[in-house]
Residue, then its C-alpha position, 0 to 999 in steps of 0.5 A: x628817222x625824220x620823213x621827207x616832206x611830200x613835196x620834196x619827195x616828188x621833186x626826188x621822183x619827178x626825173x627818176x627813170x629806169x631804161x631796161x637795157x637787157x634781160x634774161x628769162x632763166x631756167x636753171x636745174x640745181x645745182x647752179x651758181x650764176x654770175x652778174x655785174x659784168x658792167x658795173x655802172x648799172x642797176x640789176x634787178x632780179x626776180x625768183x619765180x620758182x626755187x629757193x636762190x641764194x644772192x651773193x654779193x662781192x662784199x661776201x654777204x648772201x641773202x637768201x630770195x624765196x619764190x615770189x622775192x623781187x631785187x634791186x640792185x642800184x649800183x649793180x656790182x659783181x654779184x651771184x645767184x645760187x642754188x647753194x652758197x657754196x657752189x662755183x659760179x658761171x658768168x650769165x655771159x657764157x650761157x648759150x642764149x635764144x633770142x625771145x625779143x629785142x633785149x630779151x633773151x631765154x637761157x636754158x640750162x637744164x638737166x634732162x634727167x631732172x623733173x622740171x618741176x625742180x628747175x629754178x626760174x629767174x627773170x633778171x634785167x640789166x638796167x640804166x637807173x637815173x635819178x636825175x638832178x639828184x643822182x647823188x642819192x643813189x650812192x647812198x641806196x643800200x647794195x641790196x634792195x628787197x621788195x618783201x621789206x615794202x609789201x606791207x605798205x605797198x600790197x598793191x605790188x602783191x598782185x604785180x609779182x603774181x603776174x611776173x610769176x604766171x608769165x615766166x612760168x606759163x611764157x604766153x604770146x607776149x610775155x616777155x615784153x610784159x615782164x620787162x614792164x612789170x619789172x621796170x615797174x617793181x624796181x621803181x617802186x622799191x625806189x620810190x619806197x626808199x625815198x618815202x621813208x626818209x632814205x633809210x638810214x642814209x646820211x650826209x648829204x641826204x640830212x639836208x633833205x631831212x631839214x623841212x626848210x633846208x628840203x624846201x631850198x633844195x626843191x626849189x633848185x631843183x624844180x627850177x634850175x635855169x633860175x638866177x639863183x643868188x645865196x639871198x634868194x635861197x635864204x628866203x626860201x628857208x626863211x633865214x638870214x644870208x649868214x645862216x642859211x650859208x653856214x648851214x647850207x655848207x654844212x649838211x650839203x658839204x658844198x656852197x649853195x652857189x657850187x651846188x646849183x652848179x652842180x645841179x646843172x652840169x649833171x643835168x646838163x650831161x643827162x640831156x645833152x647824152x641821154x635826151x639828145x638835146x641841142x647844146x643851145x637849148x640846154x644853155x637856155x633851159x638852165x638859164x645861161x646868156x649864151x652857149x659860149x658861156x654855158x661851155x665855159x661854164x661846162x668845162x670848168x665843172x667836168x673838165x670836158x665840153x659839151x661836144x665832146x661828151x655828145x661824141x662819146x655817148x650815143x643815144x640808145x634805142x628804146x623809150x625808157x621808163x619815166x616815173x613821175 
């Protein structure tokens, strides 16, 4: 599998960020089966710090997670942890809750007749994954990311699961807003993992990246949106004729380079103006529109929607989000 260029990767990871928007510390006697993904427009994460769990997804495949593991789950989606595979399933949502800290919440489910020692511990966080102008990637992750497929290129994350387990376990003064660091910090390098060695065996799209001169063309887009892209000037940055660089461009990306710098900047456009709250006229300047008149028009017809309106229809959510450079 051919490698992404370092440069390429960092522009990938540049506008990664991961805003944790919930979480649940999980103590739970066997036997259990819980259930996730009541939204399924966002990333789940999950870590084991004490037990055996088994992770069910909607396609029906079950992984097993030992004390220790660490899970991503980019798209989210209807999934379930158990203590046994076959075991009926409770949505997260109808466990009673005490309120630890602002997003962060214990649930308690334990059979007072059973050792403690024999409870399972879990730390779960629903999560906001945005990977920027490149966004269509996370289409193309796997339903289900494991930390214990990248410890041994990265034992630095030994050390970080460690720490989850010991604050889970012993719940010192602060601990909960330490865990929700530690895990924003897994999941992004689970992501950055994946990125590194070449996006798996993704394809479409992401064979674009693959090409050392078309991955170029796409990093500079990327690296400089607002730019008055011409077909001309992204043949030479690949260092091809206008004709070839378009054929080729058309056939690995599955749209036209001027379609995809499009593109590139409503989806930005969309993150700022919702996300960032960012001043319709700023966003205009910054991807390189004469006017806000004409970024609107240009909005419009892309998504179907205008600026205004997709400012009106999305809040801006409390709390700083995770930033991954």
């Amino acid at each position: 599998m051919q490698m992404l260029s370092s440069d390429l990767i960092s522009e990938l990871l540049l506008g990664m960020r991961l805003d944790g928007l919930h979480y649940n510390r999980i103590q739970i006697s066997p036997p259990f089966g819980v259930r996730f993904g009541e939204d399924p427009t966002r990333a789940q994460f999950h870590f084991i710090a004490r037990g055996r769990v088994y992770l069910r997804t909607d396609s029906g495949v079950v992984h097993t997670l030992e004390a220790g593991d660490a899970v991503l789950l980019p798209r989210g989606g209807i999934h379930a942890l158990l203590s046994d595979p076959s075991i009926p399933c409770l949505d997260v949502t109808d466990y009673s809750v005490t309120t630890i800290c602002r997003r962060v919440d214990d649930i308690h489910a334990c059979k007072a007749e059973q050792c403690r020692s024999t409870d399972t511990l879990i730390f779960s966080g629903c999560m906001e994954f945005d990977l920027g102008g490149m966004h269509p990637l996370v289409s193309m992750m796997p339903e289900v990311m494991q930390v214990g497929t990248l410890i041994d290129r990265n034992p630095e994350l030994l050390p970080v699961l460690e720490a989850m387990a010991r604050e889970v376990s012993t719940e010192r003064a602060g601990f909960a807003g330490i865990l929700t660091r530690l895990a924003d910090v897994v999941s992004a390098s689970i992501v950055r993992d994946w990125v590194e060695c070449g996006c798996g065996d993704a394809q479409g799209w992401v064979e674009a990246l693959r090409d050392p001169r078309m991955g170029r063309v796409i990093a500079a887009i990327h690296r400089d949106p607002g730019r008055n892209w011409t077909v001309e000037m992204m043949a030479s940055e690949m260092g091809s004729s206008r004709s070839v660089f378009a054929e080729r461009f058309l056939e690995v990306a599955g749209v036209t380079p001027l379609r995809y710098v499009t593109e590139l900047r409503m989806r930005l456009a969309s993150q700022w103006i919702t996300r960032d709250r960012m001043a319709i006229d700023v966003v205009a300047e910054r991807l390189g529109y004469g006017s806000q008149a004409a970024f609107s028009r240009a909005f419009k017809r892309t998504t179907g929607k205008s600026p205004g309106t997709i400012r009106s229809t999305k809040p801006a959510r409390d709390g700083e989000p995770v930033q991954v450079a």
